[in-house]
C-alpha positions in Angstrom: -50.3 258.2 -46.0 -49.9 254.5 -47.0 -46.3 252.7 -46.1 -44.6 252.5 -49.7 -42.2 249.5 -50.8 -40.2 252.5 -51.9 -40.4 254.4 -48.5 -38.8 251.0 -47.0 -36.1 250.2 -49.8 -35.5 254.2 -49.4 -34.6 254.2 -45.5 -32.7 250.9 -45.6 -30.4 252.5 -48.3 -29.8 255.6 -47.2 -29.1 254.2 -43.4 -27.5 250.2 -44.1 -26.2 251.4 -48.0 -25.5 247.9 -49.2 -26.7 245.6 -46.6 -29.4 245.9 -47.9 -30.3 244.6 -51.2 -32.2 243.1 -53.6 -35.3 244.3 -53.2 -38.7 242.4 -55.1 -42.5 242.3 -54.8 -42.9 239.0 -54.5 -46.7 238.6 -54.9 -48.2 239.8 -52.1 -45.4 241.0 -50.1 -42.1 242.8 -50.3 -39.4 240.9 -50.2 -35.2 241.8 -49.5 -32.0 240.2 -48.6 -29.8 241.6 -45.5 -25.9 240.8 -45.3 -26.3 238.4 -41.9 -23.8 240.1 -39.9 -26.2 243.2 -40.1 -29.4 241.6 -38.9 -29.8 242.6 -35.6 -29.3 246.4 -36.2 -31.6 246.6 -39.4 -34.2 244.6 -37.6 -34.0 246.8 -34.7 -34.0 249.4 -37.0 -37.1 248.8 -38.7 -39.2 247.6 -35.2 -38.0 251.5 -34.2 -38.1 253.9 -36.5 -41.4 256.0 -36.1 -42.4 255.9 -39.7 -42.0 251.8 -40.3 -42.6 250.5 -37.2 -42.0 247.0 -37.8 -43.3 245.8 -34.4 -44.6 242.3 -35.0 -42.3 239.2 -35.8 -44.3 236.7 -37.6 -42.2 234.6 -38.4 -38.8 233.5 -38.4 -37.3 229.8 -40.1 -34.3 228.2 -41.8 -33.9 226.8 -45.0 -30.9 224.7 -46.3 -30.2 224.9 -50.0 -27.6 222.0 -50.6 -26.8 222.6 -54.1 -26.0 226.4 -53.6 -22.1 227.4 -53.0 -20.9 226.9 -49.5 -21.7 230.8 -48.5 -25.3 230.6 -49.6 -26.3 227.1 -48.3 -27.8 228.4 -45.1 -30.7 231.2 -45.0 -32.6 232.4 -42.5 -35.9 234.0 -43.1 -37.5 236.7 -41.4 -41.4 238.1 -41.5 -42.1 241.5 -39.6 -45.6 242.8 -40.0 -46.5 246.7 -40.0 -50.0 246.7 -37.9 -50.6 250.4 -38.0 -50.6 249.9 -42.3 -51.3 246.2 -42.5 -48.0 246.1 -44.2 -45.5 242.6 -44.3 -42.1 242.0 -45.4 -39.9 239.3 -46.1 -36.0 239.2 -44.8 -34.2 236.9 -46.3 -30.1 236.6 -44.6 -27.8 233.9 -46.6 -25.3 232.6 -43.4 -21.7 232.6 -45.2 -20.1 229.6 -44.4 -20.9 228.3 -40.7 -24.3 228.3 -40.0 -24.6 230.9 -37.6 -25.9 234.4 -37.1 -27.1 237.1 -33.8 -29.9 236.3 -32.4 -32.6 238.6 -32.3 -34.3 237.3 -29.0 -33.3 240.2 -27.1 -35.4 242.5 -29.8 -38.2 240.1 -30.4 -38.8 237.8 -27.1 -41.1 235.4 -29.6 -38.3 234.9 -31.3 -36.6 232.6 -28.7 -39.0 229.6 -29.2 -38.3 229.9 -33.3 -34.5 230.3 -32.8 -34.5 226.9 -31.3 -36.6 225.4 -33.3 -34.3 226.3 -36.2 -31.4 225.3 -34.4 -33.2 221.6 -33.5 -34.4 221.1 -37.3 -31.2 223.2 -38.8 -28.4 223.5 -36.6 -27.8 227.2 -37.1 -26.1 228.7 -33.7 -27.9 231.5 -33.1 -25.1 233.7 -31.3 -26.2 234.7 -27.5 -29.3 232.8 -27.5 -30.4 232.7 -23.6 -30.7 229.1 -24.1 -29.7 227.9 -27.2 -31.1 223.6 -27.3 -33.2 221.2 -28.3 -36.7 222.4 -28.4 -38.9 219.5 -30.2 -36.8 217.0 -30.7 -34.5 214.7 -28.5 -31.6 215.7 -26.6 -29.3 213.0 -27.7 -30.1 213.7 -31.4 -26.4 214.4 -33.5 -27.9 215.1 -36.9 -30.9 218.2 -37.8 -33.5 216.4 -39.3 -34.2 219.0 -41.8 -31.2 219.0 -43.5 -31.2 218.1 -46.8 -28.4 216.0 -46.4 -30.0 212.1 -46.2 -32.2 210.9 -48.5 -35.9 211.1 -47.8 -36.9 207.3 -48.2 -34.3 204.4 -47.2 -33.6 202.7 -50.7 -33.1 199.5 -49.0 -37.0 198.7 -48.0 -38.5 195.9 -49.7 -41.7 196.7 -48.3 -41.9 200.2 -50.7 -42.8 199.4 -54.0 -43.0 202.6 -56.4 -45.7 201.1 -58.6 -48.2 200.6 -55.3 -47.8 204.2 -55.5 -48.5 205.9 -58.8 -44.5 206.2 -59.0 -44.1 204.9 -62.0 -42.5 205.8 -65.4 -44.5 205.0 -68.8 -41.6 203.4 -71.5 -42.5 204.3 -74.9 
């Protein structure tokens, strides 16, 4: 019998109730947000229990979202893939406030290499990291580069002309 959105969505509500929430097929893969201080025990939850068996982590990245509130300016995305059913899903946990949230090294060991690199690009503190620093880019660094927080191009270069690249606006 095929793995169901519906089995998933079903087994998270009845065991997290409303931790678990807004469920969506998003094209090709089923997508759902996760309160952040629950994310260890409903990923655990869903690598474990015999009939999901979420056992791969595919993924796992930050995002910043500057012009959201303060409590949903921080998310960090999961993927898990099913290999028994060739089934993915999508876990999306919005970091209230401080970016910071459990780490799930200690459930997924790949994990440990993406937790820092979201911490060098993001600076989310991923809470009992074994070693929780700089993983690509230098030590001595104060800002995370992908933060949306400086402008992409420096406005004071002369040597950037927007019309030498296709930047320009048409007056009519």
């Amino acid at each position: 019998m095929a793995l169901e959105n519906t089995d998933i969505q079903d087994k998270l509500v009845g065991t997290f109730g409303e931790s678990a929430f807004n469920f969506q097929q998003e094209r090709d893969i089923f997508s759902f947000e996760i309160k952040a201080d629950k994310n260890t025990a409903i990923i655990l939850f869903l690598k474990n229990d015999p009939t999901l068996q979420f056992h791969f982590l595919t993924d796992l990245c930050g995002v910043h979202y500057p012009d959201n509130d303060e409590n949903h300016q921080f998310a960090i995305i999961y993927h898990l893939h099913n290999w028994y059913e060739n089934k993915r899903i999508r876990i999306k946990a919005y970091l209230n406030g401080t970016p910071e949230i459990k780490t799930i090294s200690n459930i997924f060991l790949c994990s440990n290499w993406m937790e820092r690199e979201t911490y060098d690009f993001y600076g989310v503190n991923f809470i009992g990291h074994p070693q929780l620093k700089r993983i690509l880019n230098m030590d001595e660094m104060i800002s995370f580069p992908m933060r949306k927080e400086f402008p992409m191009e420096d406005a004071g270069r002369t040597d950037k002309d927007d019309r030498f690249f296709g930047r320009t606006t048409i007056n009519s």
